[in-house]
Structure formats: structure tokens, C-alpha cells
PAPA-673262 format. One record per residue (C-alpha): x, y, z; residue in one letter; residue number from 0. Coordinates in nm, 4 decimals, padded with zeros to 6 digits. Layout:
N
X:Y:Z:rest:nr
X:Y:Z:a:NUM;
...
***
This chain:
396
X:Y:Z:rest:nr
11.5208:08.5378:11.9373:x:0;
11.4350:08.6771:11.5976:x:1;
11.4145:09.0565:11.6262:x:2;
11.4183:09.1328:11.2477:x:3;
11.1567:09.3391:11.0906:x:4;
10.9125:09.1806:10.9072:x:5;
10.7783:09.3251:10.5438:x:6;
10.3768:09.4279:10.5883:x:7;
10.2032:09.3736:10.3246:x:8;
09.8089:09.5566:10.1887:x:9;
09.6028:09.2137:10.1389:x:10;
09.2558:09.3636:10.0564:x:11;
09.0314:09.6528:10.1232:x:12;
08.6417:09.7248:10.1264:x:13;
08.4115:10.0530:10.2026:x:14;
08.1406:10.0854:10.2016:x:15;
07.9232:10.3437:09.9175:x:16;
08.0115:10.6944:10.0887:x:17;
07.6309:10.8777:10.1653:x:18;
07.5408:11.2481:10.2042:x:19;
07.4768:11.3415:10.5328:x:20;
07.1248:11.3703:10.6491:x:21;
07.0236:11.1248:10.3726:x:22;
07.1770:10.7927:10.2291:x:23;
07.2297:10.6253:10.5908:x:24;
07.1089:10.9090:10.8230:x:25;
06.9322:10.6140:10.9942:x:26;
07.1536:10.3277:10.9638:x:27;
07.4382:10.2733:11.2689:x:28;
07.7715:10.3865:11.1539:x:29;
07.8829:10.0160:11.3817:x:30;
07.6689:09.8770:11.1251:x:31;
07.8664:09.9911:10.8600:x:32;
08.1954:09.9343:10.9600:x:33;
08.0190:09.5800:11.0459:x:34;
07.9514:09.5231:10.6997:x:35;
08.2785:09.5791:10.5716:x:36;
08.4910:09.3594:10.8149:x:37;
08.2182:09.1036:10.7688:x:38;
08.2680:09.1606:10.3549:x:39;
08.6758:09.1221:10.3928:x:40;
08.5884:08.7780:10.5727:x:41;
08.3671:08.6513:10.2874:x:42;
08.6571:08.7624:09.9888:x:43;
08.9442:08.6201:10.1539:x:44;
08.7788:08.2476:10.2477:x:45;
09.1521:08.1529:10.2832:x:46;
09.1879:08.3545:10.6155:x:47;
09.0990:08.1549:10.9333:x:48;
08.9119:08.4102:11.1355:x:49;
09.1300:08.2961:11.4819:x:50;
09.4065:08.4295:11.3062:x:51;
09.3339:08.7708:11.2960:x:52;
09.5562:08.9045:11.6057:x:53;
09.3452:09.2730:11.6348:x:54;
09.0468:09.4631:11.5127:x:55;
09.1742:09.8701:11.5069:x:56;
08.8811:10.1005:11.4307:x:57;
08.8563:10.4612:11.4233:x:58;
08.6037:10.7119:11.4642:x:59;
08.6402:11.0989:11.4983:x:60;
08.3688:11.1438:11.7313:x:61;
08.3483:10.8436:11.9622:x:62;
08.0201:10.8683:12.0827:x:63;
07.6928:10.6671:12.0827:x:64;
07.7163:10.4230:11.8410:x:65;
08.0843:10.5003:11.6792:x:66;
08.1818:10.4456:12.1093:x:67;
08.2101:10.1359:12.3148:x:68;
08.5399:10.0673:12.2246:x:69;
08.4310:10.0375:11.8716:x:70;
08.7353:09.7840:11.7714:x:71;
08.5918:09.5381:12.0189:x:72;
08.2291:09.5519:11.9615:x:73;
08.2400:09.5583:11.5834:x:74;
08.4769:09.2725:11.5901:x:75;
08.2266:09.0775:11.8126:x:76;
07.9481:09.1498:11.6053:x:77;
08.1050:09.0810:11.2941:x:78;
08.1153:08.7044:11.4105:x:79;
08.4695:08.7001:11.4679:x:80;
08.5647:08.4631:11.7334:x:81;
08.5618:08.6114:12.0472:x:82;
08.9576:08.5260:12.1517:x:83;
08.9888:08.8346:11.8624:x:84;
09.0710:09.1607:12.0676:x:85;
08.9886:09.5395:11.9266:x:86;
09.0518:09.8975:12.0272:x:87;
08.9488:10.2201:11.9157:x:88;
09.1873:10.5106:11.7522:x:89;
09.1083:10.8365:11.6834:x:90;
09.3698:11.1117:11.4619:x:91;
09.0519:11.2671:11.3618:x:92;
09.0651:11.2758:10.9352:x:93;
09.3374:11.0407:10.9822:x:94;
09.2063:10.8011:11.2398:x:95;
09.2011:10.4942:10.9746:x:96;
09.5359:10.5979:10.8012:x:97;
09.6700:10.5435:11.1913:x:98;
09.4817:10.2527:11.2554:x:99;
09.6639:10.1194:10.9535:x:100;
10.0046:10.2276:11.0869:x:101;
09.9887:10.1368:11.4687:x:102;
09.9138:09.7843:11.3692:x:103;
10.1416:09.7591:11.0825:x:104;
10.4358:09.8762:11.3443:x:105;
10.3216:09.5917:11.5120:x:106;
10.2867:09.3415:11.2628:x:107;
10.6566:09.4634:11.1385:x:108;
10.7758:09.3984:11.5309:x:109;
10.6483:09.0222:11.5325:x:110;
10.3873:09.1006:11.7810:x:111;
10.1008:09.0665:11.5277:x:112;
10.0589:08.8328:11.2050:x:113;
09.7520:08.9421:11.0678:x:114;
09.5222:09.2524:11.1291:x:115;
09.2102:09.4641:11.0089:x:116;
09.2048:09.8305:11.0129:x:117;
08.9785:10.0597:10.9471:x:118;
08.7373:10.3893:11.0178:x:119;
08.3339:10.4987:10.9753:x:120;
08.1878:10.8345:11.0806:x:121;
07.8146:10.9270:11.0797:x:122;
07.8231:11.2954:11.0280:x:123;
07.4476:11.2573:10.9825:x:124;
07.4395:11.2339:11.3389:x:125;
07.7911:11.2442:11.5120:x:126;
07.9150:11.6090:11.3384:x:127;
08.2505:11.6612:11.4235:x:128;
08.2944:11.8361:11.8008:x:129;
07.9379:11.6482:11.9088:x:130;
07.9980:11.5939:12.2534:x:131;
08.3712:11.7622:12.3142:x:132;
08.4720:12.0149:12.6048:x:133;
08.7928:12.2111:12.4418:x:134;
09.0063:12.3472:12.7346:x:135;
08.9332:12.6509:12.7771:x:136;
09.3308:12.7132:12.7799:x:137;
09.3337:12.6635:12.4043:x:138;
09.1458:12.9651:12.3422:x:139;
09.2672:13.1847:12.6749:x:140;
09.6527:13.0814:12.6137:x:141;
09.5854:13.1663:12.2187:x:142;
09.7763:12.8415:12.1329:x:143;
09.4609:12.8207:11.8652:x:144;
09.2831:13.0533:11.6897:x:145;
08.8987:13.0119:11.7507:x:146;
08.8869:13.0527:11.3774:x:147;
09.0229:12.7072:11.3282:x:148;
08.8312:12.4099:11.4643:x:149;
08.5596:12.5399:11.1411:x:150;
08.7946:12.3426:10.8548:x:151;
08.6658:12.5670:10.6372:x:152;
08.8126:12.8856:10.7857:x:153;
09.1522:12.6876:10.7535:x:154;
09.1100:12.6097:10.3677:x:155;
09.0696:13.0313:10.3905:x:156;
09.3642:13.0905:10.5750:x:157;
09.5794:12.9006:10.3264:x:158;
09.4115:13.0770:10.0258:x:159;
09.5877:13.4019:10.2132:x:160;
09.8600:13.1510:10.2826:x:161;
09.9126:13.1205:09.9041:x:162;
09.7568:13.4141:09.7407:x:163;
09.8521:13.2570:09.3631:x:164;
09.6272:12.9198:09.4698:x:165;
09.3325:13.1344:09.3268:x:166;
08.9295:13.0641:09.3047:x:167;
08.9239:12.9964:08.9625:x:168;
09.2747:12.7062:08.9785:x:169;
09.0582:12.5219:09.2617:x:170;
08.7324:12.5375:09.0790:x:171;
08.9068:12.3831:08.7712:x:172;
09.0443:12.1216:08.9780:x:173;
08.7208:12.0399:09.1286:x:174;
08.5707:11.9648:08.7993:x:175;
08.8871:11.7914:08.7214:x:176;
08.8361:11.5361:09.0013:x:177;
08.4800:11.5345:08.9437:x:178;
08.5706:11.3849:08.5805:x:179;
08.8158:11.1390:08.7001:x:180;
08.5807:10.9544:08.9143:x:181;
08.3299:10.9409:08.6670:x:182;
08.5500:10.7761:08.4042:x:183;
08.6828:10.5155:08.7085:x:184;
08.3637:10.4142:08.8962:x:185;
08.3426:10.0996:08.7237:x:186;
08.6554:09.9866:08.8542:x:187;
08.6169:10.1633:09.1838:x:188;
08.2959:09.9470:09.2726:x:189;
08.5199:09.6245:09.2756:x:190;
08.5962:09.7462:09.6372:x:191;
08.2583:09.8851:09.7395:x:192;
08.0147:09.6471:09.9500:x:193;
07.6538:09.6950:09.9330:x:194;
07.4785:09.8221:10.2303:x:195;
07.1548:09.8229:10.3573:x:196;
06.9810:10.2023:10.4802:x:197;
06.6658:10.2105:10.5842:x:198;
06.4126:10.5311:10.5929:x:199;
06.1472:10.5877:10.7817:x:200;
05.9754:10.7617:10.4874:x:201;
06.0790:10.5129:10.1808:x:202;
06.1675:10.2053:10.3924:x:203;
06.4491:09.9968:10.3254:x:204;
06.6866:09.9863:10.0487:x:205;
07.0148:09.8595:09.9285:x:206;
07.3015:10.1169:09.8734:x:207;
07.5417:09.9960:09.5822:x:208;
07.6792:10.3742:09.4799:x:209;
07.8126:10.6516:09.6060:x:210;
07.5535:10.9121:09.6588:x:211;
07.7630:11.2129:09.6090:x:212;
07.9414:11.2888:09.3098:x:213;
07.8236:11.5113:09.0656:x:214;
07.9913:11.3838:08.6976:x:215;
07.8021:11.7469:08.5662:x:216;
07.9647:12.0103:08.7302:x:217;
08.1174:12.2926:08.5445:x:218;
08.3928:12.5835:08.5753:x:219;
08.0466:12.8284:08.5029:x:220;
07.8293:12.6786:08.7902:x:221;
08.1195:12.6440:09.0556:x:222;
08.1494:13.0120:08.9871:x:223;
07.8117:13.1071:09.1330:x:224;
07.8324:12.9060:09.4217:x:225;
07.8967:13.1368:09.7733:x:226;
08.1701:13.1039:09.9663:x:227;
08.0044:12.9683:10.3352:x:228;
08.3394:13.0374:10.5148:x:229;
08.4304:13.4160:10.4325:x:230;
08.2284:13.7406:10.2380:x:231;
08.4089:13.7064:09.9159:x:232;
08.6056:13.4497:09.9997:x:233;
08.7409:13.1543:09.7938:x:234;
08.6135:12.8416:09.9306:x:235;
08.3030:12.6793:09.8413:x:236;
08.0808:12.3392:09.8668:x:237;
08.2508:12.2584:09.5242:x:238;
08.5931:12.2953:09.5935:x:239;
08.4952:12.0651:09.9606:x:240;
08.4564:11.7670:10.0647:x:241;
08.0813:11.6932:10.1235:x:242;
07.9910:11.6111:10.4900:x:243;
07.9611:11.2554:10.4594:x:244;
07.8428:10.9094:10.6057:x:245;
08.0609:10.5817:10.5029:x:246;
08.3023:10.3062:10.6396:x:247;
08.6452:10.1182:10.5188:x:248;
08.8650:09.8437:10.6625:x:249;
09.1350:09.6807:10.5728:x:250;
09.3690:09.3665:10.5795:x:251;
09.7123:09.3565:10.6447:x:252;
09.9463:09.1122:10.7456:x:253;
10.3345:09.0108:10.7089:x:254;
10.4533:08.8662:10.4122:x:255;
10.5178:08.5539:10.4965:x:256;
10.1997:08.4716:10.6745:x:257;
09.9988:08.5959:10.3450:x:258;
10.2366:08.3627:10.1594:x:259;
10.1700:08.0860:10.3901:x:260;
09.7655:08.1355:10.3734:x:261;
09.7763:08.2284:09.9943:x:262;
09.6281:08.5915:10.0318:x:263;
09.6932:08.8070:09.7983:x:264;
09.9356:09.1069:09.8369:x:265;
09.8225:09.4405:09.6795:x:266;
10.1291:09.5919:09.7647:x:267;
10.3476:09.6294:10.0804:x:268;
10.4217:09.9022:10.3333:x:269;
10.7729:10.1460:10.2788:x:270;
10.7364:10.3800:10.5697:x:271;
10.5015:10.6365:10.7503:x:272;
10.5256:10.9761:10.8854:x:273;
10.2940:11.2329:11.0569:x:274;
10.3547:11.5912:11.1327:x:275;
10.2273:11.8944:11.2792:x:276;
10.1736:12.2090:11.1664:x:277;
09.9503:12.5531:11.2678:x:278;
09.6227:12.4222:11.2901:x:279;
09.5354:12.7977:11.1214:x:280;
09.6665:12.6342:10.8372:x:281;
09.6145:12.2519:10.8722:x:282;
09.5993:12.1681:10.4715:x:283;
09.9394:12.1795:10.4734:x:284;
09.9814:11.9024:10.6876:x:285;
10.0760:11.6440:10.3552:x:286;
10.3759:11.8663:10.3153:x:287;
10.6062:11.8067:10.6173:x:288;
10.4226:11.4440:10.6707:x:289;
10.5414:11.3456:10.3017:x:290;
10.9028:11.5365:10.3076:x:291;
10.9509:11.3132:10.6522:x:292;
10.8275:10.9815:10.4897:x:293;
11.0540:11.0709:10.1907:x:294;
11.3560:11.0664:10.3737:x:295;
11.3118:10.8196:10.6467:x:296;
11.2723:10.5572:10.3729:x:297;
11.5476:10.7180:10.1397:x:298;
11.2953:10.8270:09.8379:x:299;
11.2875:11.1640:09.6710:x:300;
10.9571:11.2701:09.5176:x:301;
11.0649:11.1889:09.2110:x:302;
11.0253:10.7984:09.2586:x:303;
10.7028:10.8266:09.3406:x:304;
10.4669:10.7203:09.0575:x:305;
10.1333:10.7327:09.1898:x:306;
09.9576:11.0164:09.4847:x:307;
09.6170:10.9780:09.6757:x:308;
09.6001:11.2816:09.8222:x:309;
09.3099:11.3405:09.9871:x:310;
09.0735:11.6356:09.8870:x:311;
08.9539:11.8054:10.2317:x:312;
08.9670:12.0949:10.0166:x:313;
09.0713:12.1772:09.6185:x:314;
09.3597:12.4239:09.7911:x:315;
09.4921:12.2243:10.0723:x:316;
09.5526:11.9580:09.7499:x:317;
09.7486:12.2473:09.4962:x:318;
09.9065:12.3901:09.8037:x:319;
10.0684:12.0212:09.8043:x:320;
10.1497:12.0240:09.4662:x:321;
10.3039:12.3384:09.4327:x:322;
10.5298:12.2781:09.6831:x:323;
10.6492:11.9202:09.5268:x:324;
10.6316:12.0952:09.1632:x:325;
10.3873:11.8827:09.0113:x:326;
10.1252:12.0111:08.7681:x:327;
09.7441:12.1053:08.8938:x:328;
09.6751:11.8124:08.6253:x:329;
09.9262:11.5752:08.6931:x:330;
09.8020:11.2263:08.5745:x:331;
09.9740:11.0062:08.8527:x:332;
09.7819:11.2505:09.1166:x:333;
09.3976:11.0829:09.2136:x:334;
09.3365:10.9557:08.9137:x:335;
09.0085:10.8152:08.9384:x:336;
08.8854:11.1069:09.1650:x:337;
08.8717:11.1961:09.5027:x:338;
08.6662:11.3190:09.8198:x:339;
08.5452:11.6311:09.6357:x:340;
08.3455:11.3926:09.4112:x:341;
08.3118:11.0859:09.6166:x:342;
08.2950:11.2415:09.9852:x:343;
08.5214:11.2151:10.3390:x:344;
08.3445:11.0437:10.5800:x:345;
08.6414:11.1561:10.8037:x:346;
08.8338:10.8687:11.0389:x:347;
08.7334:10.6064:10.7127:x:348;
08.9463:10.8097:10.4790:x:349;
09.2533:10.6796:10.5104:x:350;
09.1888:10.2760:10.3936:x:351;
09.0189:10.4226:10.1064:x:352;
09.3020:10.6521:10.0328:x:353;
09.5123:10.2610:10.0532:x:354;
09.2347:10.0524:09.8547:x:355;
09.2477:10.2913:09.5850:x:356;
09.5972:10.3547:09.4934:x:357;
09.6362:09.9903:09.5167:x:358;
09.3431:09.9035:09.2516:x:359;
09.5536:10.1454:09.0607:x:360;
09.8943:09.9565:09.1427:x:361;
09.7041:09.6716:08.9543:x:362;
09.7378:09.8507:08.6244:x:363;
10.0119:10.0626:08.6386:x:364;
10.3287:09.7832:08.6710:x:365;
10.5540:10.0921:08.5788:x:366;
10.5050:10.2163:08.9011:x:367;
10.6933:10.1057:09.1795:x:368;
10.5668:10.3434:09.4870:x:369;
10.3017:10.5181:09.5639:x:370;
10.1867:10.7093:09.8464:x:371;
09.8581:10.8251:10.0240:x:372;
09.8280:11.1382:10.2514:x:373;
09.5870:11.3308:10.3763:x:374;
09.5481:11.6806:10.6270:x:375;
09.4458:11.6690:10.9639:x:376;
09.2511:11.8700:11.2054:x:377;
09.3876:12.0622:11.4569:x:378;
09.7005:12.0896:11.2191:x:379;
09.8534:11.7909:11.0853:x:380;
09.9422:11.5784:10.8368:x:381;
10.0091:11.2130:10.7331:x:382;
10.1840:10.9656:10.4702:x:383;
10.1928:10.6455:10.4251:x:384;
10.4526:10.5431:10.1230:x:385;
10.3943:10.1950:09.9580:x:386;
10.5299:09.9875:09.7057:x:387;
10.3463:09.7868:09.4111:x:388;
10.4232:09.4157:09.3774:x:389;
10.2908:09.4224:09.0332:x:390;
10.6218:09.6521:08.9329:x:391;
10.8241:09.5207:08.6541:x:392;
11.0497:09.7911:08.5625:x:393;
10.9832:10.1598:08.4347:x:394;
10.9076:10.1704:08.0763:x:395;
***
């Protein structure tokens, strides 16, 4: 019996273009989506017999209507996979595809998989987070969580009073900082954006090839008149947000030697993983304790890592971060072709793009030998995902 761990490896990765909510795709099926992009990893790796793939994991935040039905299953079915393929649904809420990623990898790594797609889509044009849910009323009566917190936005307050010296004006000027870096990387970003079909009953059908949201103009000057939706005179605005957002990711993954033996490429390979709690009050700070545990599970320091894809739930949660790793607001090896502030967070389908990105940016940095990707959770958590590049050939 071989009971050795087996290296996972990042073949590929594919979203779909993120859309504002209550426009874009406010009428297309977020299973359509996530559809599309299985159906688009299929068609760029022709190499990969589709009986091989051993599971279809899919997450969604709010598994209802058509992000429900076992979503795994019934995207994997109608993405013309064969049907001997099984699926499952996961949900970690803003984290739901960065788990996806991990529970199959673990299995993959334990010989019980070869070859897997993971991924995420939410519809907040018509599944808003908390559609549908029943909190127990215990969370609220036992004051295990403050009201206050299931509105993300409150918690991006709380840690502005967290860390009074994160002020409005450092997460405005990251904002248009992030803003800038996508707009000088969307050429190479589209090499892993599908087109997708949206349909309106108004303007009828077109075909989405762009993100809808970003907004290349914004300034220090107009972020400063924006109001703060959370708190009277508070800190937090649209600007320094995510947008509410509609999109979907997957992802390939498979051991080494199986991508070997099919020739599929390997974008770069899987170090370790870690997820954490923390006060959901607070939940931005989730990256913190999820990164320190990654770090040291896989013996790293901060120091050797080259590359962060951090994902920006909000401007502070991402200096709160930073501040507490000592890395500069500005930092060129942190999301440097942009993040969700500019290109949205379509929630569970975060976490793969989080993955595709940093390893498009692998491609062209073969200084850099490991990366990570993390991101906050709701309900106060956190998670990273550490990764190394293939292309690495030494540091300069």
C-alpha cells in the first residue's frame, strides 16, 4: 500500500466577467455560469479525458433556487460531463471556493482523487446573502454575536475602531491604488475570463466579455464625498468595498504525476492551507491568524513569500493585514493587477480567482517562489492557501 502524499498541482482556471448586481446577469442562472466555466476548462485542456475527473466541488453562499440542488452534481451533469462524474456542494460563505479547492486537494494529496474541478458562483442579483436563512435565535439571546455583525459592513467599522491609525483617507488611497492596478493588467487578466451570455428583458441578449465594475477614474477627491452607508461619520464607503456582485470561477487540479502523465500544464502546486476563526465583530482580520497558521505548518516565514492575493472585502480589512505582517500600503508583490474593490466579490467564487490570478502572475515573476491567496470570512474567519511557482528559477 502506498500511503505517501502526493504533490497537487493548479492546472488551469476560468471565471467568468464579474457583473454588478441588479444588472450585467440579473437574469441569467448563476448554474449557468458556473456551467460555462467548467464547460470552458473542458474545451482549454483537450488533453483531459472527461471520465477522469474524480469530483465536481462547487460552492455557493446562499444555496437556494438555482445556486441549490446539490449544485456540484447538477452543474457537472449539465456541463456534459459523463454522468459516472460525482459533485457536491460546499459552502464557507466568502470562502466557499477557496475550500472547495482545499477539501479536494486533501483528497487528491491522500490518493483518493487524481483529478478534480473546484469552484464557486453567487447571484447577489437575486440570492443576497441571508436570502432564505433562520439564525438561532441563541446567537443573538446567548450574545455569542453581536447583531451588528452579519451587515459586513458594520464589521469593516468595527476594525476601523479596531485600528484607529487605519484612517479614511489610507483606505481611500488604496482604493484608487487597486483601482489603477487593474486597469494597467486587464489585458492579461482576460486570458482567464470566458465570455458569457446575459440576456435582458429590456435590451435582449448579449455577450459579456468584461468586467462590468471597475472604475479606472476614481480619485482620492471623489472617494472623499462619498457617505459612509454603515455608520454617521463613519469610515467605510462603496469605494473602499467590494461591489455586490454576480460572477463564477472553477478550477483544475490534480496530482503531479497524473498532469505529467496527461501533459496538462502545472501553474503552480499546492504548499499548505489554514483557516481560522476570529470575532465575527471583527471578521477582516480573519487573513491574519489563517496566514500566521499556514506559515508555520509549512515552515515559511512571511518573508519568503513573494507574491499576496489578498482579497479586498474591504480597503481596511486588507491594511489591517498588512500592518500586522509590516508590509507597505503600496507594496508591489501585494494584488498587483487589482482586486475586488475594482473588479467585484461575487462571494463563494472568490477564492479560484484569488488562485487563477496569482498564478498568471507566477508566469512572469520566475523570482518568486511562493505565493499565497487569502481572504476574510463571514461570521469571523479567515483563510490561506500558500503555493509555490514552477516557473521559479532562483531569486535575482
Amino acid at each position: 500500500m502506498n500511503d505517501t502524499i502526493r504533490d497537487v498541482v493548479f492546472v488551469d482556471g476560468v471565471r467568468t466577467p464579474f457583473g454588478k448586481a441588479g444588472k450585467l446577469f440579473e437574469e441569467t442562472r448563476a448554474d449557468d455560469m458556473i456551467i460555462r466555466c467548467i464547460r470552458s476548462l473542458l474545451r482549454r485542456n483537450p488533453g483531459l479525458p472527461p471520465e477522469r475527473v474524480d469530483e465536481v466541488a462547487l460552492a455557493a453562499t446562499t444555496q437556494i433556487g438555482d445556486q441549490g440542488l446539490t449544485l456540484g452534481r447538477t452543474a457537472a451533469l449539465l456541463a456534459g460531463l459523463p454522468k459516472s462524474v460525482p459533485g457536491y456542494s460546499i459552502d464557507r460563505m466568502c470562502a466557499g471556493a477557496m475550500t472547495a479547492v482545499t477539501s479536494v486537494s486533501s483528497a487528491i494529496a491522500a490518493r483518493q482523487y487524481d483529478i478534480a474541478i473546484a469552484g464557486g458562483v453567487e447571484s447577489m442579483s437575486n440570492h443576497p446573502m441571508g436570502e432564505g436563512v433562520d439564525p438561532n435565535p441563541r446567537i443573538i439571546a446567548e450574545k455569542l454575536v453581536d447583531p451588528e455583525a452579519l451587515n459586513m459592513g458594520n464589521t469593516a467599522e468595527n476594525l476601523h475602531d479596531l485600528y484607529p491609525h487605519i484612517t479614511k483617507e489610507r483606505a481611500d488611497a488604496y482604493a484608487v491604488g487597486t483601482q489603477q492596478r487593474y486597469a494597467a493588467a486587464m489585458e492579461r487578466l482576460s486570458a482567464d475570463v470566458t465570455t458569457m451570455a446575459a440576456r435582458s428583458v429590456d435590451e435582449g441578449w448579449t455577450v459579456a466579455t468584461a468586467d462590468e465594475l471597475p472604475r479606472p477614474g476614481t480619485t482620492l477627491e471623489g472617494l472623499a464625498t462619498l457617505r459612509t452607508p454603515f455608520r454617521p461619520h463613519g469610515r467605510v464607503t462603496a469605494g473602499t468595498s467590494a461591489p455586490l456582485t454576480d460572477g463564477a470561477t472553477a478550477c483544475l487540479l490534480a496530482d503531479a504525476e497524473t498532469a505529467a502523465e496527461l501533459g496538462l500544464p502545472v501553474a503552480m502546486k499546492m504548499v499548505g492551507y489554514a483557516f481560522a476563526g476570529v470575532d465575527p465583530e471583527t471578521m477582516g482580520s480573519g487573513p491574519i491568524p489563517a496566514t500566521e497558521k499556514a506559515l508555520a505548518r509549512a515552515g515559511l516565514s512571511i518573508e519568503d513569500i513573494g507574491l499576496f492575493e489578498i482579497n479586498e472585502a474591504f480597503a481596511v480589512q486588507v491594511l489591517a493585514f498588512l500592518d500586522h505582517f509590516k508590509i507597505a500600503d503600496d507594496d508591489p508583490r501585494v494584488n498587483p493587477w487589482g482586486g475586488a474593490i475594482a473588479m467585484g466579490h461575487p462571494l463563494a467564487s472568490s477564492g479560484v480567482r484569488l488562485m487563477t490570478q496569482l498564478a498568471r502572475e507566477f508566469a512572469v515573476h520566475p523570482e518568486v517562489r511562493y505565493g499565497i491567496t487569502t481572504m476574510c470570512v463571514g461570521l469571523g474567519q479567515g483563510g490561506t492557501v500558500i503555493w509555490e511557482n514552477p516557473n521559479f528559477k532562483g531569486a535575482k
